[in-house]
N, C-alpha and C positions, 0 to 999 in steps of 0.2 A: 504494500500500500504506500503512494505516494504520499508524504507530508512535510511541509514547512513548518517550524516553530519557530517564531519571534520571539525575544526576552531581553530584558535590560532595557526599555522603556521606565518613565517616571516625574519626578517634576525635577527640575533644579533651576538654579540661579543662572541671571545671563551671565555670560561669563563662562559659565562652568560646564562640566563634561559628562558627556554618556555614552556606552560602549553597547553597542544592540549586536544581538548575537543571532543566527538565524539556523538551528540545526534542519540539517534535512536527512529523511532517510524513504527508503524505495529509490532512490535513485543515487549516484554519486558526482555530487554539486561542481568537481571538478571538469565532470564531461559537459556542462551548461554553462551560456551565459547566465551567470547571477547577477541580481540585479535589487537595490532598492527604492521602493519609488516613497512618497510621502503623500497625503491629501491633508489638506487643511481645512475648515469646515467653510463652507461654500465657495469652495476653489474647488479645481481640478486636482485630480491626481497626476505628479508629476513627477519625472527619472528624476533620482540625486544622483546615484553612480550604478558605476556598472564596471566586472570585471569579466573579462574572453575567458571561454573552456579554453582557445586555443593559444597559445604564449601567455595567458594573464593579462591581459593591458587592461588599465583603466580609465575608467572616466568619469567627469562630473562636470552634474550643472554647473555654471558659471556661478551661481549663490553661494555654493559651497566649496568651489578649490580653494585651497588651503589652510581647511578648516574640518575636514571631512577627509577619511582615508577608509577604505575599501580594501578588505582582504580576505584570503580563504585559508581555513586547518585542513588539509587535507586527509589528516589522520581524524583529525574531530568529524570527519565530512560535514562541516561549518563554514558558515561567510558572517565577515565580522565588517560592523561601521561604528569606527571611532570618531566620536562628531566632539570637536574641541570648541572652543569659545562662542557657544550656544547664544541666540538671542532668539525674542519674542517671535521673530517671522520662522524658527525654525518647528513653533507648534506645532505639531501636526497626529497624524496614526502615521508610523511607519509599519511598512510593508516589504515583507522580502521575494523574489518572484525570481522562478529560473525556465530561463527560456532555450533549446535547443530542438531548431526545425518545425515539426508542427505540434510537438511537446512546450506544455506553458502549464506552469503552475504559482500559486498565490500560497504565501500563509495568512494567518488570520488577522496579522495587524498588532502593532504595541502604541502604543500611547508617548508621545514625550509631549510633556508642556513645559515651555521656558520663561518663570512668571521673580517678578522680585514678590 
């Protein structure tokens, strides 16, 4: 059975940091585009980053280069986002999502709010 789980969502201070973690299993996250998007509440859902099954490269919105880092455990079969110097626009549900061909999967979503 396919699954994404999302974790390490929560509140904190602008400023400050959170590590959202995305286990997957039924499948192995290295053979996939992994990918995290965000929705904010009455916006769209929109890519933060993304890293290739094939060589790893990554990428990100422009809101979040260098502040945001994208990576896989491959032993954990995990994808991790290290979001650094958080502010109020980066509220949102994060959402982990792996895509390879006509294979597309979603997990449920984590919560970060970034409130003083």
């Amino acid at each position: 059975q396919v699954q994404l789980v999302e974790s390490g969502g929560g509140w904190v201070q602008p400023g400050g940091s959170l590590r959202l973690s995305c286990a997957a299993s039924g499948f192995t996250c290295r053979s996939y585009t992994m990918n995290w998007y965000r929705q904010a509440p009455g916006k769209e859902r929109e890519l933060v980053a993304s890293i290739t099954r094939t060589g790893g490269s990554t990428n990100y919105a422009d809101s979040v280069k260098g502040r945001f880092t994208i990576s896989r455990d491959n032993v954990e079969n995990t994808v991790l986002l290290q979001m650094n110097s958080l502010n109020s626009e980066d509220t949102a549900v994060y959402y982990c999502h792996a895509n390879k061909f006509v294979n597309d999967y979603w997990g449920q979503g984590t919560q970060v709010t970034v409130s003083s």
